[in-house]
C-alpha positions, 0 to 999 in steps of 0.5 A, spaced: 677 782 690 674 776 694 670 781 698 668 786 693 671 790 687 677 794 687 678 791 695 683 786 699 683 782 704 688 779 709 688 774 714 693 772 718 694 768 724 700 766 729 699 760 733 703 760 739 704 762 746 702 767 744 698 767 739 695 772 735 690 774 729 688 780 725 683 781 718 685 787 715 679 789 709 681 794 704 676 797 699 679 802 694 676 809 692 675 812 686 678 810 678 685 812 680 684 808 687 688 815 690 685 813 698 682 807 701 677 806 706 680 800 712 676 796 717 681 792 721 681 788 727 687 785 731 687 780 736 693 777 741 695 775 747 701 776 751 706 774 756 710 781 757 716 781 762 716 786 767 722 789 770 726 791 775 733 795 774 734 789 768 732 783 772 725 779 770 721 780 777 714 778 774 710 776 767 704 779 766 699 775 761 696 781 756 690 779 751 688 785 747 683 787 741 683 793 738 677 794 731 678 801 727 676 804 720 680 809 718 680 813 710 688 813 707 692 815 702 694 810 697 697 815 691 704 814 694 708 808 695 712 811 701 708 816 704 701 815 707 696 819 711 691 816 714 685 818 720 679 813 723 678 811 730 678 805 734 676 801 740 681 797 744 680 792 750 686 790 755 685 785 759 691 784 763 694 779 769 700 778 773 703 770 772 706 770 778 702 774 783 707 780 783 705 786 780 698 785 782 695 782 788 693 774 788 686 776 790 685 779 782 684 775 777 684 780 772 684 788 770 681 790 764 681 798 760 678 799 755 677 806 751 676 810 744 680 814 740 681 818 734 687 818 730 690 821 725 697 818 722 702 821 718 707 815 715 713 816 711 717 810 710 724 810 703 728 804 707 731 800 702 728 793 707 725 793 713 729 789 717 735 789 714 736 797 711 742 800 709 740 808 706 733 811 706 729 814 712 722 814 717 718 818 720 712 817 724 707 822 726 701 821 729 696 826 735 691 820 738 685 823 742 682 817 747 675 818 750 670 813 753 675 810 758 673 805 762 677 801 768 675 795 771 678 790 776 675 783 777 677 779 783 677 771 784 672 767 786 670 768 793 674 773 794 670 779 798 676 783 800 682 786 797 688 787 800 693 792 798 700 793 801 704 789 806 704 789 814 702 794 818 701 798 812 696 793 809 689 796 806 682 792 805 678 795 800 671 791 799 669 789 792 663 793 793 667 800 793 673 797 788 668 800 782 669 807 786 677 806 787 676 804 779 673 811 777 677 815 781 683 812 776 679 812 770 682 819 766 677 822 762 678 824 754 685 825 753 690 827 747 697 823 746 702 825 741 708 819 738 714 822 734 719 818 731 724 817 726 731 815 724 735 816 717 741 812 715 747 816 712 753 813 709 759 813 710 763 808 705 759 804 702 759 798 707 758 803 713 752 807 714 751 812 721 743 813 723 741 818 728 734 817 731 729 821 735 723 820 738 717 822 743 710 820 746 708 825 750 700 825 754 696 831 755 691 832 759 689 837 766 687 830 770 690 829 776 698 825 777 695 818 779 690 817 773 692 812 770 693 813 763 695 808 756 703 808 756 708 808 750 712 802 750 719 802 749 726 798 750 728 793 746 733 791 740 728 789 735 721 793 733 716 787 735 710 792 734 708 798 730 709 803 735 715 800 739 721 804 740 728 801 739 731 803 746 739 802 747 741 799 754 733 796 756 729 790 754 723 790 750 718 793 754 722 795 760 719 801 760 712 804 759 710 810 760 706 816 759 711 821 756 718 819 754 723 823 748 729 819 746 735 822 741 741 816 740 746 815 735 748 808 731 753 805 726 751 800 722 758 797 719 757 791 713 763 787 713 760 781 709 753 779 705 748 777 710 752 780 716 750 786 719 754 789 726 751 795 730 753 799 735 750 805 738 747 810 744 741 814 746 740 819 752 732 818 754 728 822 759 721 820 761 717 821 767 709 819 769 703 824 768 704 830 769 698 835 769 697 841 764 695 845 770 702 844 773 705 848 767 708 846 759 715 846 762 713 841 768 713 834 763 721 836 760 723 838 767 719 830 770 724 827 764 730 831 765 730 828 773 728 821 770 733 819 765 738 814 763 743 813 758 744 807 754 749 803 750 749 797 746 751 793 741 748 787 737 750 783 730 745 780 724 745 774 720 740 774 713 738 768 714 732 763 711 729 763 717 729 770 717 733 775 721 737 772 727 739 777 732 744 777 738 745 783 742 747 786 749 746 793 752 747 797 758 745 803 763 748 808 767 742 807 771 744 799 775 749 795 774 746 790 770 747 787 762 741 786 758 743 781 753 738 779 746 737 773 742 731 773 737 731 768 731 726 770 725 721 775 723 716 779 727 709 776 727 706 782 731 708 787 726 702 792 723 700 799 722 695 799 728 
């Protein structure tokens, strides 16, 4: 109640390398508090991997804000329904000059959207969960795009490509490139769920399922806002656990992805999980190409991947060790986190 009656007030902050802030305000509705009214704002910078076939070939430095309000329903302590809209601004660079020329100092997106969530979560523990389920489902329509490329000082040309196919654009027309890649308004659907089933009282099987999928009739070469998905662990939100990449290794706009896993107990504190998955993703497809056109793009793109990793319960928090593999390269990836996740919220 420190800024208003029947309200809550959140503040936290991760000072770091990559540090991060974010104030969440709620302000309940109503004698029995059924819905609540929110205003969020979250900060953080990043330095995200990028990869290729496995192997880190460059880092980019992501600094993102995102401000939203949204209504949501409070009635129920596992299930929620939330709609609102946000602004997000991206600014994003590459560290070593790999993914991006040396001559941009740094490329920024921002947009709109609204949204709309239907959240459901029974998990006994988020972190170290043995029975329930949890589903996502959340239709977000983006407008109000906006992309622009800043390059270093001095620098009036950019060059793009290498040798004898190497191109100069003038910083004069690089707005005029970047309007050509900016989409207009454009619908993005995310599903996601899994389920733990026991099969004895130390051993449990969770199937997995999800999607994230980017509609709209605007050319292939638009540039559009990516799914993120690989990983061990869920470090944010809308992360997506994917057997046999690393966290982040891919990010794009439409991917579905069904797996398997076994969770087995052999003591307290210790957690020892194995599983696969089959996913399929492909870049923007436009509508006008036809429905089927994005499932056939992820037939042709795909992977399976496979893994295995252990968790100790530890007073520091979950420490997690773990290695997977495709059948896309022949490279490993191996996994090492100690504590909790610093950047998870709802968005």
């Amino acid at each position: 109640d420190v800024l208003g009656k029947s309200s809550r007030s959140i503040i936290l902050a991760d000072i770091s390398q990559n540090p991060k802030f974010r104030f969440d305000y709620y302000k309940y509705i109503g004698p029995q508090k059924k819905y609540a009214f929110n205003f969020k704002v979250n900060y953080f910078n990043q330095e995200a991997p990028v990869y290729e076939d496995g192997k880190e070939t460059d880092i980019n430095v992501n600094r993102e804000s995102r401000v939203g309000a949204h209504i949501l329903s409070t009635q129920s302590l596992n299930k929620t329904f939330v709609f609102g809209g946000f602004y997000e601004n991206n600014q994003a660079k590459s560290k070593f000059n790999i993914s991006s020329p040396s001559d941009v100092r740094s490329a920024v997106s921002n947009f709109m959207g609204l949204r709309f969530m239907y959240y459901r979560n029974s998990l006994n523990d988020r972190n170290y969960a043995t029975r329930g389920a949890e589903a996502i489902v959340e239709p977000v329509y983006l407008f109000n795009n906006n992309l622009k490329i800043n390059l270093n000082d001095g620098v009036d040309t950019l060059f793009i490509g290498e040798g004898d196919s190497q191109v100069g654009i003038p910083k004069e027309d690089i707005p005029f490139i970047t309007d050509l890649l900016t989409p207009k308004g454009y619908f993005a659907f995310y599903f996601k769920y899994i389920k733990f089933f026991p099969l004895a009282r130390n051993l449990q099987v969770m199937p997995t399922a999800a999607t994230g999928l980017t509609f709209s009739n605007e050319n292939a070469f638009k540039v559009f806002d990516g799914f993120i998905a690989g990983g061990h662990q869920r470090v944010r939100f809308n992360d997506t656990r994917i057997w046999g990449l690393n966290y982040r290794e891919l990010v794009v706009p439409n991917f579905a992805k069904l797996g398997l896993e076994f969770q087995y107990i052999p003591v307290n504190n210790i957690f020892l999980r194995t599983g696969a998955n089959f996913v399929g993703y492909s870049e923007h497809v436009p509508l006008k190409n036809g429905e089927g056109s994005i499932i056939s793009e992820m037939e042709s793109n795909n992977l399976f991947g496979y893994g295995v990793d252990i968790t100790y319960k530890s007073i520091l928090g979950p420490i997690i060790a773990g290695v997977g593999k495709n059948n896309s390269d022949e490279n490993l990836r191996f996994y090492f986190s100690i504590g909790f996740s610093f950047g998870y919220s709802d968005r």
